[in-house]
C-alpha positions in Angstrom: 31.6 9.8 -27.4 32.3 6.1 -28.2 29.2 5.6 -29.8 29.6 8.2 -32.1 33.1 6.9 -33.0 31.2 3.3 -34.0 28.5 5.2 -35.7 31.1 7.0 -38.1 33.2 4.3 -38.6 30.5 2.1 -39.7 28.9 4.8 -42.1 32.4 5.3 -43.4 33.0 1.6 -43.8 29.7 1.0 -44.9 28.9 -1.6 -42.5 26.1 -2.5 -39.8 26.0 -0.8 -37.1 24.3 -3.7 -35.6 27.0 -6.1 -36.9 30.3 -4.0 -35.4 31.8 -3.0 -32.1 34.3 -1.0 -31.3 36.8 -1.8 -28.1 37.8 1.7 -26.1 40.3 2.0 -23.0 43.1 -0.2 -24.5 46.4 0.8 -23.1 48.8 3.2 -25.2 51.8 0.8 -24.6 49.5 -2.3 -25.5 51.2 -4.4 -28.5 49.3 -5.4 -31.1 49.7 -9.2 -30.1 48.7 -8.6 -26.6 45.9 -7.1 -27.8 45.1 -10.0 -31.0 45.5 -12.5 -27.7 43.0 -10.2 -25.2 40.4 -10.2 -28.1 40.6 -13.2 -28.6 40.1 -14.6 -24.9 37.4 -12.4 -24.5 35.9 -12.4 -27.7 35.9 -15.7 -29.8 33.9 -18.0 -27.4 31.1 -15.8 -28.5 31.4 -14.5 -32.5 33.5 -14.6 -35.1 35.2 -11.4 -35.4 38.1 -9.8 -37.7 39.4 -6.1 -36.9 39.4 -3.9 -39.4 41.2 -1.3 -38.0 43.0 0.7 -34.8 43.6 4.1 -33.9 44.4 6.3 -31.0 41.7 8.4 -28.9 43.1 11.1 -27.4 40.5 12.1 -25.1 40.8 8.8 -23.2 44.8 9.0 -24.0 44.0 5.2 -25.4 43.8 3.2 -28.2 40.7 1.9 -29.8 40.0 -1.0 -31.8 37.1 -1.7 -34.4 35.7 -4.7 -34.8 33.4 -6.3 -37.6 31.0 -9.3 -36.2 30.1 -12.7 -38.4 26.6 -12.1 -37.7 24.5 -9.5 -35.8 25.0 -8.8 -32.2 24.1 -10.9 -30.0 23.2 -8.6 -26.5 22.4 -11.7 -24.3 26.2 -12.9 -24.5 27.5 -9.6 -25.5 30.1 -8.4 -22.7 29.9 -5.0 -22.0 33.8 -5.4 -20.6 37.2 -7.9 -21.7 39.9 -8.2 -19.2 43.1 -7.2 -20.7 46.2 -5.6 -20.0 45.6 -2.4 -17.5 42.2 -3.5 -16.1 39.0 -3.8 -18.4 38.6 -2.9 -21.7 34.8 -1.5 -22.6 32.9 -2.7 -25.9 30.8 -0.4 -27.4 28.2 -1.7 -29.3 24.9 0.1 -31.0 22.0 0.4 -28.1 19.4 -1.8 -28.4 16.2 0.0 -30.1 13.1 -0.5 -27.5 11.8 -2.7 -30.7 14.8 -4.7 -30.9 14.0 -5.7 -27.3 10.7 -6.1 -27.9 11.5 -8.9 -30.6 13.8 -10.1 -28.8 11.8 -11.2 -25.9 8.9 -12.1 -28.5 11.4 -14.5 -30.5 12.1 -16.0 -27.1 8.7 -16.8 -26.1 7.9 -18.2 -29.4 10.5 -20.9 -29.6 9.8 -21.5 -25.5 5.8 -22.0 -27.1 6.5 -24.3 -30.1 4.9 -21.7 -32.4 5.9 -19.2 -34.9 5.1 -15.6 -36.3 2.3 -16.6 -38.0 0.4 -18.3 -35.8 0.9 -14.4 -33.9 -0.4 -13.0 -37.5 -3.6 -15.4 -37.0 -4.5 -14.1 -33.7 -4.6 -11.0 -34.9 -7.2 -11.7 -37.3 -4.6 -11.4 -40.5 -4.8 -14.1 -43.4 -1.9 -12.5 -44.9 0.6 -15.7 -46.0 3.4 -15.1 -43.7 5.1 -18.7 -43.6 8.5 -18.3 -43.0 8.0 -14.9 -41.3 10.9 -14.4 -37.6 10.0 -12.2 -35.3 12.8 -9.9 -36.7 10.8 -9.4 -40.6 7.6 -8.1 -38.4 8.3 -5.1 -38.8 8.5 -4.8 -42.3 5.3 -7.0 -43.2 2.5 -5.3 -44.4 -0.9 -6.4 -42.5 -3.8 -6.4 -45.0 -7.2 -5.2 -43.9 -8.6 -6.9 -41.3 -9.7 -10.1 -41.8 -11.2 -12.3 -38.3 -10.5 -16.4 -38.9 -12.6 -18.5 -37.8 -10.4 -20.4 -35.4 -7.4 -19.1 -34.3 -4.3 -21.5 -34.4 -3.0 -20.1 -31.2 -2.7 -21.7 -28.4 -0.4 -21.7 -24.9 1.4 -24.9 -24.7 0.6 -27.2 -21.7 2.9 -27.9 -19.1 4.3 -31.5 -19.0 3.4 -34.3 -17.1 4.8 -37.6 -16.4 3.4 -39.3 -13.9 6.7 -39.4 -11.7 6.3 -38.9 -8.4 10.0 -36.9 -8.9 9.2 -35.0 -11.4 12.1 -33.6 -13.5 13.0 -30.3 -14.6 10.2 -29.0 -17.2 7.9 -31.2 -15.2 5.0 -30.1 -13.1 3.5 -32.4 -10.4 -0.1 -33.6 -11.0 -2.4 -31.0 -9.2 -0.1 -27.9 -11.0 -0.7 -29.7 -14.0 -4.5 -30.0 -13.6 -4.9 -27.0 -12.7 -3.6 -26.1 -16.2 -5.0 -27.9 -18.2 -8.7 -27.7 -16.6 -8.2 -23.4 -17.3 -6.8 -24.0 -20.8 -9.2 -26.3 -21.7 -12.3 -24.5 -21.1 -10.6 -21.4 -22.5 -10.0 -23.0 -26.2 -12.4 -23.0 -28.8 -11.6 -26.3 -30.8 -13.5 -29.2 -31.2 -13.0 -32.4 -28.7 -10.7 -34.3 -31.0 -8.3 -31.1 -30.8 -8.2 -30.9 -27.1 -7.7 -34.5 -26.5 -5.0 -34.5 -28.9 -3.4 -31.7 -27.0 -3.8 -32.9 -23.8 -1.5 -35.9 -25.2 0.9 -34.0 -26.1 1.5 -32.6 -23.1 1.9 -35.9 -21.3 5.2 -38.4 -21.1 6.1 -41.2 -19.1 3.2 -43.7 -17.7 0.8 -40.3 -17.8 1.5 -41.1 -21.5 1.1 -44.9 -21.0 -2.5 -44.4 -19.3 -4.1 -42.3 -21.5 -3.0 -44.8 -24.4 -4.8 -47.4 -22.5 -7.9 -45.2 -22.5 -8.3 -44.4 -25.7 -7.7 -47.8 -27.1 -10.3 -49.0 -24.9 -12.7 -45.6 -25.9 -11.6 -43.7 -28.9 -14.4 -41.1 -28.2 -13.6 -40.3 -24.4 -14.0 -36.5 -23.7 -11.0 -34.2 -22.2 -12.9 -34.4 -19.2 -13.6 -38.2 -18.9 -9.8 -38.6 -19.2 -9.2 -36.0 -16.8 -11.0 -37.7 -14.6 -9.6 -41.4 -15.1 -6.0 -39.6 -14.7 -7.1 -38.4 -11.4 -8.1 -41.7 -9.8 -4.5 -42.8 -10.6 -2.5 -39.7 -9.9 -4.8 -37.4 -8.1 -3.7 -37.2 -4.3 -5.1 -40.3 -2.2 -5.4 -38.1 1.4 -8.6 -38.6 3.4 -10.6 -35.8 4.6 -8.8 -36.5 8.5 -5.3 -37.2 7.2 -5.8 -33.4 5.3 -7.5 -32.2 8.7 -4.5 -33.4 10.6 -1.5 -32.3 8.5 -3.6 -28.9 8.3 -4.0 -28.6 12.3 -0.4 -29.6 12.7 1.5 -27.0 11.1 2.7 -24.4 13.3 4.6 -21.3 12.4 8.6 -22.3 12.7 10.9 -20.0 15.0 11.7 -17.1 12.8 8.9 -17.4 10.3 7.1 -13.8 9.3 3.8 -14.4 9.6 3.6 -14.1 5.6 5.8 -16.8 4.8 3.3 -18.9 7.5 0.6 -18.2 5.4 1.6 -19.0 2.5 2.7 -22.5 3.5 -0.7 -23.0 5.0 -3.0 -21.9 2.5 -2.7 -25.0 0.4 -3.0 -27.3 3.4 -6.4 -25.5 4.2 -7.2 -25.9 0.6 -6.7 -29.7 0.4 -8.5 -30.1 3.9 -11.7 -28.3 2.4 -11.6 -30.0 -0.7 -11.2 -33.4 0.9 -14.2 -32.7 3.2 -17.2 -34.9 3.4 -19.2 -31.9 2.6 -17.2 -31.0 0.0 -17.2 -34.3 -1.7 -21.3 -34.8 -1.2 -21.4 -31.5 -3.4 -19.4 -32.5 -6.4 
């Protein structure tokens, strides 16, 4: 097998398997220029790379070339094929370990949440000092016994909110943002200060602008007071018989599975009820 091939090499070599490749299927009459220029087409725009060395397979009847990578391999921009002379070319690389992937993803979500490993080693209850710690080194840190904090550092960042009435990509419109933050908020276990300045961070644009205004004119607003000012500005202005009559208007369209129908109505029905004289006299 390939893999086995790579694995050898790299134990003879004494390299990383996780740092080396190897390319199989490469044309017996292929030059060694055509294939410096194929590797380099296919290759360079992603790693730096150097071969170390060729050889001939005779199982496939094709040459083979292994590779040494600059850093560890990257599997999100790894090709698992090159275009070269003959058709396609397959890279070989070391599987991904089902922890590898698991770090990977974790890693991911960290840098997508502002936060780092440690804030992960927090929520677990550790106070083992692990500044400095990536997702890869978890593996080899040693938790301690276990030891609950008082307040967890953890939290889910909120989505952002501008005020636009176009919101732009990374942007969610008011009510989705809300929604949010009203869950989040009662979920966290911080003191008012800490949520307001969270909720601040979450906003840009005038959103940003208004709450400014707010606090300068009362410092010690709660989340919820400023929730609520927000939503005289931004929240949706529809009466209770404009929502009734967008709601009693839709029809399902030619084509439409009843499904799809549903779905687009359900938030018309929503805004109708919670527009509703009734509704409002109970809040």
């Amino acid at each position: 097998m390939a893999l086995s091939l790579l694995e050898d090499w790299c134990k003879g070599m004494d390299l990383d398997s996780r740092k080396a490749l190897l390319i199989v299927g490469i044309p017996v009459e292929c030059s060694e220029a055509e294939i410096k220029e194929t590797l380099k087409a296919g290759l360079q725009p992603l790693c730096n790379y150097r071969v170390l060395g060729r050889m001939f397979r005779r199982e496939d009847n094709a040459k083979s070339v292994f590779i040494e990578l600059a850093d560890t391999i990257n599997y999100a921009m790894m090709p698992s094929q090159i275009l070269g002379k003959g058709g396609t070319w397959e890279v070989v690389v070391k599987p991904r370990s089902p922890d590898d992937e698991f770090l990977h993803r974790l890693n991911y979500f960290l840098k997508d949440e502002g936060r780092r490993m440690v804030d992960v080693v927090k929520t677990l209850g550790y106070t083992t000092p692990t500044e400095g710690i990536e997702p890869e080194g978890l593996a080899q840190v040693k938790l301690p016994v276990w030891q609950p904090v008082t307040e967890s550092m953890w939290y889910r960042k909120l989505k952002v909110f501008s005020g636009s009435t176009s919101p732009s990509p990374g942007e969610e419109n008011f009510e989705a943002w809300l929604e949010q933050v009203t869950e989040m908020m009662q979920m966290w276990q911080v003191s008012e200060a800490e949520k307001r300045r969270r909720l601040v961070e979450s906003l840009r644009g005038s959103a940003l602008s208004v709450m400014r205004v707010l606090q300068a004119n009362d410092d010690a607003m709660t989340v919820e007071q400023c929730l609520d000012a927000l939503k005289q500005i931004f929240g949706n202005k529809e009466d209770y018989r404009t929502s009734q009559f967008k709601f009693l208007q839709t029809l399902q369209k030619s084509g439409e599975k009843i499904s799809g129908f549903l779905l687009r109505l359900e938030p018309l029905l929503q805004r109708a009820v919670r527009h509703s004289p009734l509704s409002e006299a109970q809040t």
